[in-house]
C-alpha positions as CSV (number, residue, x, y, z in Angstrom):
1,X,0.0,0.0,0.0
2,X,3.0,2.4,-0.8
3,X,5.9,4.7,1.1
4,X,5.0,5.4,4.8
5,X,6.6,8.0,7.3
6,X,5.5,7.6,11.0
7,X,6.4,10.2,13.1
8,X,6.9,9.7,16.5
9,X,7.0,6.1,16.1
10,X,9.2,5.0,19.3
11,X,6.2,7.1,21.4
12,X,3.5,4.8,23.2
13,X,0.7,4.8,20.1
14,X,4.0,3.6,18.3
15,X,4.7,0.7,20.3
16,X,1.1,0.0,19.6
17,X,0.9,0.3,16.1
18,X,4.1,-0.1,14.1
19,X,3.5,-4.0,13.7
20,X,0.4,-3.9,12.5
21,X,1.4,-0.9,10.1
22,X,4.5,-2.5,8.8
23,X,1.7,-5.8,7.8
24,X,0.0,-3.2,5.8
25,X,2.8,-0.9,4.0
26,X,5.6,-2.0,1.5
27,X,7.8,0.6,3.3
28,X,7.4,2.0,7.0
29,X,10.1,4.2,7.7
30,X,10.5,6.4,11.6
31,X,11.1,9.7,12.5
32,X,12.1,10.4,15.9
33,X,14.4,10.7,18.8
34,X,14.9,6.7,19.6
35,X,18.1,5.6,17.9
36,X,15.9,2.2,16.2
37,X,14.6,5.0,14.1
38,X,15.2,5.4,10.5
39,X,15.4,8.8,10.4
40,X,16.6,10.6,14.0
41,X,16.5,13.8,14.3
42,X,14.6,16.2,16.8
43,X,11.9,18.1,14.6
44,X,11.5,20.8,17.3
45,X,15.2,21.9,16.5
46,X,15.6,20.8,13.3
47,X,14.2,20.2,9.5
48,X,15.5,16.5,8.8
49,X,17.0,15.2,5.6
50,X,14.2,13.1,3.6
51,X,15.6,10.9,0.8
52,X,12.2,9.7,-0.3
53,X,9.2,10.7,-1.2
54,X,6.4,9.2,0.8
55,X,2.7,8.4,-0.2
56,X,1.4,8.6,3.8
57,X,2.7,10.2,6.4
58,X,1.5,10.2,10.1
59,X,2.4,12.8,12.2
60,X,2.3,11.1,15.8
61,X,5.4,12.7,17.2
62,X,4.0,15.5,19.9
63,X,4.6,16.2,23.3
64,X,1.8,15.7,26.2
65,X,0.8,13.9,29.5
66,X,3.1,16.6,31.7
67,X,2.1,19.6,33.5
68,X,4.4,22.3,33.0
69,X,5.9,24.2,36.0
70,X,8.6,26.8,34.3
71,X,8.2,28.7,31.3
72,X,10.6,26.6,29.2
73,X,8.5,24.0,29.6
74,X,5.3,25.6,28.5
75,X,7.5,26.5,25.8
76,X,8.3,22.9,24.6
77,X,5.1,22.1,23.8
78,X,4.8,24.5,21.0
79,X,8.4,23.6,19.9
80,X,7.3,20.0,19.7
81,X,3.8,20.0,18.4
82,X,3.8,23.4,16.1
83,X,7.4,24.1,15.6
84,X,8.2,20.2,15.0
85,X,5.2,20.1,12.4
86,X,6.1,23.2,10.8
87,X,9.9,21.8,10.1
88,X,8.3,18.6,9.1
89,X,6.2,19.9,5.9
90,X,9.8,22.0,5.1
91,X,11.0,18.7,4.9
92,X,8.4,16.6,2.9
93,X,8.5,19.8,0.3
94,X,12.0,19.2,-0.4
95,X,11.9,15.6,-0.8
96,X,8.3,15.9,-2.3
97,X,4.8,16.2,-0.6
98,X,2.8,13.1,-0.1
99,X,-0.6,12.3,-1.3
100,X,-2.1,12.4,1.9
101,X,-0.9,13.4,5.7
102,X,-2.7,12.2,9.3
103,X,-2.1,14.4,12.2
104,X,-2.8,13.1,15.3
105,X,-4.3,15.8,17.6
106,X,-6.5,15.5,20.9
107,X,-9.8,16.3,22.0
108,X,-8.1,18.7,24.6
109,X,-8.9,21.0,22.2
110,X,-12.1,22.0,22.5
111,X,-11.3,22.8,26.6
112,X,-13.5,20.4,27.8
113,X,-13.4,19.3,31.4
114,X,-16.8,17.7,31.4
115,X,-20.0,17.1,29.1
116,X,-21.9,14.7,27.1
117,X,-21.3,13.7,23.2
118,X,-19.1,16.5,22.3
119,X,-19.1,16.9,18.2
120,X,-16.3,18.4,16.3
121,X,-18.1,21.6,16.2
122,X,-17.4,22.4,19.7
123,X,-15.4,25.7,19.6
124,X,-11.3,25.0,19.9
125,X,-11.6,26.6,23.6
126,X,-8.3,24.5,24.7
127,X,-6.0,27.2,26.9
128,X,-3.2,25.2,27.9
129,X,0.1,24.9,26.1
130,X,-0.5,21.3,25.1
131,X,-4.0,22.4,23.5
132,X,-2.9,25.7,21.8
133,X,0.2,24.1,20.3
134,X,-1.9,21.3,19.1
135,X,-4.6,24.2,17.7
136,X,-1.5,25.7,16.5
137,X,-0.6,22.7,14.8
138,X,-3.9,21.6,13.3
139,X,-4.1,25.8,11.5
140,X,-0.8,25.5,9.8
141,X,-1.5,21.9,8.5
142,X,-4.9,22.9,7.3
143,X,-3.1,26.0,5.2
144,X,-0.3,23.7,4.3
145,X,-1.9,20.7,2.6
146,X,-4.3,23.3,1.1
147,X,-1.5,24.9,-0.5
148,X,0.0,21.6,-1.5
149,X,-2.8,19.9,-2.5
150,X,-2.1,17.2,-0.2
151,X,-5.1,14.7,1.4
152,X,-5.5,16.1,5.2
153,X,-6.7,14.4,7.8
154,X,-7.2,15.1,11.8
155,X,-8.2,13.1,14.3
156,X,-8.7,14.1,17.7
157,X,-8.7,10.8,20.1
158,X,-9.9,10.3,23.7
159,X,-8.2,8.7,26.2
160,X,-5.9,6.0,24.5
161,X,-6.1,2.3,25.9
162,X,-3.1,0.2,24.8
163,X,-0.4,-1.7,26.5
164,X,1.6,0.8,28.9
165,X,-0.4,3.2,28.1
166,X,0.5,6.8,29.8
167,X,-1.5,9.9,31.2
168,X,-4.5,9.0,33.3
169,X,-5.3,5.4,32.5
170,X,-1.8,4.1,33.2
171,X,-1.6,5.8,36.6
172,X,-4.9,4.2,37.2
173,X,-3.2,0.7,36.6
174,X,-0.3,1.8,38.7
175,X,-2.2,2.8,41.4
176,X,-4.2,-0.4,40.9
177,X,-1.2,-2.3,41.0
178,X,0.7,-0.8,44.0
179,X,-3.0,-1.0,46.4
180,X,-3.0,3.3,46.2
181,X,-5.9,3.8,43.8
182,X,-9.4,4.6,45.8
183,X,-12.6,4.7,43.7
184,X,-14.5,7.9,44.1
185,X,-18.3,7.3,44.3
186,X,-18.4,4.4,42.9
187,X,-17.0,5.6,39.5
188,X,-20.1,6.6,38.1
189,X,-18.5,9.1,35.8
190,X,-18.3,8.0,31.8
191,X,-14.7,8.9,29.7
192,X,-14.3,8.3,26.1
193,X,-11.9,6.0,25.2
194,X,-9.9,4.6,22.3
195,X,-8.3,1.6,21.2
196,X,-4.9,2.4,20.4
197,X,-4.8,-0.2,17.3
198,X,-8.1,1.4,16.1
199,X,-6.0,4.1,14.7
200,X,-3.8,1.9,12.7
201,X,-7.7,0.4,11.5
202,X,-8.5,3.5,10.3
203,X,-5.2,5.0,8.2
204,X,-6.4,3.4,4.9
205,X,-9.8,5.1,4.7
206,X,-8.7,8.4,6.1
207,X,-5.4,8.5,3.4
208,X,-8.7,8.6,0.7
209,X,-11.3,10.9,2.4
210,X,-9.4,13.3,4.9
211,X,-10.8,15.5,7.1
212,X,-11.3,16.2,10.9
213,X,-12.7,13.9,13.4
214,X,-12.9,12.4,17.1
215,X,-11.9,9.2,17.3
216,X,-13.0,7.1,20.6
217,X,-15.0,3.8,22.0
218,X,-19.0,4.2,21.5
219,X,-19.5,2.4,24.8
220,X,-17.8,5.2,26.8
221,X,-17.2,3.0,29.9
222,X,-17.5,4.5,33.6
223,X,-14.3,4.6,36.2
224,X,-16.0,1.7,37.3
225,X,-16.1,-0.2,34.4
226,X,-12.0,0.5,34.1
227,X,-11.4,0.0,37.5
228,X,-12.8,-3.3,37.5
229,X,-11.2,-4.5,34.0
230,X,-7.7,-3.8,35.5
231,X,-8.7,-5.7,38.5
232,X,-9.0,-8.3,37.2
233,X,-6.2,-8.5,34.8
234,X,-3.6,-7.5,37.9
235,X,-5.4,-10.5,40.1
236,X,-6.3,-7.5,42.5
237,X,-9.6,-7.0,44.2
238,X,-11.6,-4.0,43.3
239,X,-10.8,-0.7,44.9
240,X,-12.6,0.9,47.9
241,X,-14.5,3.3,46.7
242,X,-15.0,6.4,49.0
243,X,-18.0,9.2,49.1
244,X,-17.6,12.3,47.3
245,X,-17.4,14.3,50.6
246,X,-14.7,12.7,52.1
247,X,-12.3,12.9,48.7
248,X,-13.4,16.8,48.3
249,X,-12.1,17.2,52.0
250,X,-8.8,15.4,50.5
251,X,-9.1,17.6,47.1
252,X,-8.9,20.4,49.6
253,X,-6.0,19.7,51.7
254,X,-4.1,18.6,48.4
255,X,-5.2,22.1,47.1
256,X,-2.6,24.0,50.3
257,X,-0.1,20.9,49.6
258,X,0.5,21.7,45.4
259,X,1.9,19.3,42.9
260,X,2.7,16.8,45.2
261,X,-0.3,15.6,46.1
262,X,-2.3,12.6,45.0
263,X,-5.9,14.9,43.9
264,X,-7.0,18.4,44.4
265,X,-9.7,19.6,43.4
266,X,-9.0,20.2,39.0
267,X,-8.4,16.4,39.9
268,X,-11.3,15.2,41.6
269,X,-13.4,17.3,39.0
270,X,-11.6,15.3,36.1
271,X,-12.3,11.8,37.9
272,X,-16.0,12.4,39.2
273,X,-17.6,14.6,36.2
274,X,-18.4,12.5,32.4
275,X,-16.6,13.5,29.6
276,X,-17.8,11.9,26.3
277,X,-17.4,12.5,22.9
278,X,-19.2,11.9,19.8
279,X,-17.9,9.3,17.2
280,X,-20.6,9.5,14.7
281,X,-18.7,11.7,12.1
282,X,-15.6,9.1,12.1
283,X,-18.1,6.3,12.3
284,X,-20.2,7.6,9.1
285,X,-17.5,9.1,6.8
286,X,-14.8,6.2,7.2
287,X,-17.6,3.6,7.3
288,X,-15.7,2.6,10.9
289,X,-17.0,0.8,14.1
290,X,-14.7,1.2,16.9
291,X,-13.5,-1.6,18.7
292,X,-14.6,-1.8,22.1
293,X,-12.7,-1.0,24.7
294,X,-13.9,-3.3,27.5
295,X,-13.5,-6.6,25.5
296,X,-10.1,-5.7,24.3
297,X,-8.1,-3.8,25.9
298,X,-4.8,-6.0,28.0
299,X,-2.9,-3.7,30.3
């Protein structure tokens, strides 16, 4: 199925996907930081050297899952998802622009902290540097492959389940794990989520059709429903789950104490209130059912 170039490659959707990509493509060539990749460079700093022209190309390689504290490292999100994008199209128009890019962006732009079916034409109200920089991102690419007459698509996935998978769901499985997780009210509250080899499902169609979409599980399982899938794979018994009162008291007290502490209050927000997102664009245009997350996802 022709010449690939996958970005951030040695990252965690990577690790998930690169098999099953390499199955489908003649060629699947990296770009990254990890020395097993074919091309290393560091494409915040830096506009690589291409010696091919690729068909595909999937722009994975960003920056995410950290909270920055200093103003360098608010700054390295926007060196790593805008700048790094912006010296990656310098580089495909020397070596010759491909028929059709996938950027992989995040629902974080819309600025969401809670709410129900969320479409793709929710306003792009993400403030923090990881969401601008994505935003940022997303503009230039738009005006780029315009320009170039190159097939664009974005998707904007949940949560991403997959072995070792980071952010929110794999300190879940750590705190699982190590007996420091508690379950607040039960779980009740619903998150989107995606499997990560569901993106790898979808590269043919979107290479033909492009455009923008979210990309997530249509079951959107509760805390609950996580909680007691990872249970069960660790051998652990389910966590305690504690009243809402009692962990707002310790969302207080973690509120004086700062980053160190295990929730405050943006936390317990995050945990207790449903986010969900709609799918039915991805679903309808790429002729795609996700698969679901409960029934496969192995930690």
């Amino acid at each position: 199925m022709g010449k690939l170039l996958f970005t951030g490659a040695s990252g965690f959707l990577g690790n998930n996907i690169k098999p099953l990509l390499q199955d489908e493509y003649e060629m699947v060539h990296t770009l990254g930081l990890s020395e097993d990749d074919d091309v290393r460079i560091n494409l915040a700093s830096s506009v690589p050297e291409l010696d091919t022209r690729y068909d595909l190309v999937l722009h994975a390689c960003g920056k995410a899952h950290t909270e920055p504290r200093t103003e360098a490292e608010r700054k390295s999100f926007y060196d790593v998802n805008y700048q790094g994008t912006v010296n990656l199209c310098a580089a495909l128009e020397k070596a010759g622009v491909p028929k059709s890019l996938i950027f992989i962006s995040t629902v974080a732009v819309y600025g969401c902290e809670s709410g129900e079916m969320i479409t793709e034409n929710h306003p792009l109200n993400g403030n923090t540097p990881y969401a601008e920089s994505k935003k940022m991102a997303e503009a230039y690419l738009t005006g780029w492959c315009a320009q170039h007459n190159v097939i664009l698509s974005i998707i904007r996935p949940s949560l991403i389940a997959g072995v070792n998978a980071p952010g929110n769901l794999g300190a879940m499985v750590r705190g699982i794990k190590t007996g420091r997780y508690l379950s607040i009210n039960h779980g009740k509250a619903k998150k989107s989520v995606l499997m990560a080899e569901d993106i790898a499902r979808l590269i043919p169609k979107l290479a033909e059709v492009g455009g923008i979409y979210n990309v997530c599980d249509s079951h959107n399982p509760t805390f609950g429903e996580l909680e007691h899938l990872i249970s069960a794979q660790l051998g652990k018994k389910a966590p305690v789950s504690i009243p809402y009162w009692f962990a707002n008291c310790l969302a207080l007290c973690g509120n004086l104490l700062g980053s160190k502490a295990p929730i405050n209050s943006l936390k317990l927000k995050k945990i207790t209130e449903s986010l969900t997102f709609s799918n039915e664009k991805a679903r309808k245009a790429l002729n795609w059912e996700p698969l679901d997350v409960l029934h496969n996802y192995k930690i």
